[in-house]
N, C-alpha and C positions, 0 to 999 in steps of 0.2 A: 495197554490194558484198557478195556472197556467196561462200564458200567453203566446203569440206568434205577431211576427212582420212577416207580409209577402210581399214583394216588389213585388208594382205595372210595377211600371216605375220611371225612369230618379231619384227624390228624393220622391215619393210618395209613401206609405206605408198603410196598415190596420195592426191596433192593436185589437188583440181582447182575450178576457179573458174568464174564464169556466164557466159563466155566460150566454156566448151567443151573447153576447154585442159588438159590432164593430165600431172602431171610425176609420178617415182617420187620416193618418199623413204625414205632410208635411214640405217644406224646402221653405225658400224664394228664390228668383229669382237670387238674389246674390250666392248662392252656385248652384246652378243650382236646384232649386225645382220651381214649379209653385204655391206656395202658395195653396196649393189644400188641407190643412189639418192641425190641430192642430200640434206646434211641441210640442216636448218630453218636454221642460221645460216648456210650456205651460200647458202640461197635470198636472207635476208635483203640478205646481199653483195651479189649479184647483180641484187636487185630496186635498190638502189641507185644501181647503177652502170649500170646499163640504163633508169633513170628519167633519170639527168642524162645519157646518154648519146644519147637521142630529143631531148632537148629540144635539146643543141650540136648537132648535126647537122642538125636541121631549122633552126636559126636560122642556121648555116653555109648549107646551100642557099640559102635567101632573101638572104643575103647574097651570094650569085653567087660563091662559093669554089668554088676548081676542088678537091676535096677526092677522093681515088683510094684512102685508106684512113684507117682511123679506130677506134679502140678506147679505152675507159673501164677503166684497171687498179687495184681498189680492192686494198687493203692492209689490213686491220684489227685492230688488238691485242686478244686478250682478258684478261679478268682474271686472276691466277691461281689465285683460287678460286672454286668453286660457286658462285653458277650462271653463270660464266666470261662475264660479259656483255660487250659490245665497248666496248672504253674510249678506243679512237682510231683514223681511220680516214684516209687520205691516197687520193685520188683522182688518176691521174695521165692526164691527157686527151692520148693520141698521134695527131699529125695528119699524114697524107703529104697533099701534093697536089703542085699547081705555084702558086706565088708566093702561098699563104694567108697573110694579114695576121694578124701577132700582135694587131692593136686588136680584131678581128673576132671572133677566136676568144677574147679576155679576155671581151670583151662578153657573147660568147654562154656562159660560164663562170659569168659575174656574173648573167646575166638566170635560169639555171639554178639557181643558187644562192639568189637574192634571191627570184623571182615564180614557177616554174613548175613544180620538180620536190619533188611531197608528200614522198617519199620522203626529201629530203633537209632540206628543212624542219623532218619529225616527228623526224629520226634524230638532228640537229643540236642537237637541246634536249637529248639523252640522252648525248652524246659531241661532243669536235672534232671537226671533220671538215678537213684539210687539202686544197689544191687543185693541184696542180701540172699543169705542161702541158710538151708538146715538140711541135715543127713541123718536120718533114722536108722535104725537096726533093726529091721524086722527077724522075728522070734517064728519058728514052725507053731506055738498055738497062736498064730494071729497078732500078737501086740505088739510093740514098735517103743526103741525108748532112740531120745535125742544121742546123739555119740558127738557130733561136731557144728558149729553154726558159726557165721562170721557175714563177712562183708567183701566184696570185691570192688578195691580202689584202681584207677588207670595207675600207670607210675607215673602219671604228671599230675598225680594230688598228695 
């Protein structure tokens, strides 16, 4: 994989990859950036949780889940000194549909975790990573109530 950072100005940056794909990056006002762009440990977040977040939902569809919304919300502590690196991170996998099977969605939680998403694999040597999920009910007028929510442990904890 290839990558490049090209400076804008002052702390603002475009990252872009061999893909094609170009995000901004930015610095808060406090080091001198104008907020004009994702920073790099933002990105990281994100790359994270958009890694195991492809991988459950594509394993949900194959599983024939009627799934109508779906979001990956990472959480992550930094340290509290230089160079503030991330020291624990809680992933909480939110599922609407109608009648999605908690076995289904742990499965596909576990196969993300174990065999498929690099992301979480490389990041998991360097911090916890905590896993939690919640499974909605969505209703035809629109509302959604909780039906199941829990945690997915490896069997070596």
């Amino acid at each position: 994989m290839e990558a490049k950072v090209t400076w804008k100005s002052r702390m603002s940056f475009e990252g872009a990859a061999e893909s094609g794909f170009s995000v901004p990056l930015g610095a808060d006002s406090s080091v001198g950036g104008d907020n004009d762009g994702l920073t790099p440990m933002e990105l990281i977040a994100i790359g994270l949780a958009g890694c195991t977040a492809m991988d459950v939902i594509s394993i949900l569809k194959k599983k024939h889940m009627d799934v109508t919304n779906f979001e990956v919300r990472a959480h992550l502590d930094n340290a509290d000194e230089h160079p503030r690196v991330f020291t624990h991170a809680t992933l909480n996998y939110v599922v609407s549909g109608h009648a999605v099977e908690e076995s289904a969605l742990v499965r596909a939680i576990e196969l993300s975790a174990t065999r498929y998403c690099p992301a979480q694999a490389m990041l998991s040597k360097a911090f916890p990573i905590a896993l939690e999920y919640e499974i909605y009910e969505e209703h035809e007028n629109g509302e959604r109530h909780l039906v199941k929510q829990g945690k997915y442990l490896p069997e070596s904890q």
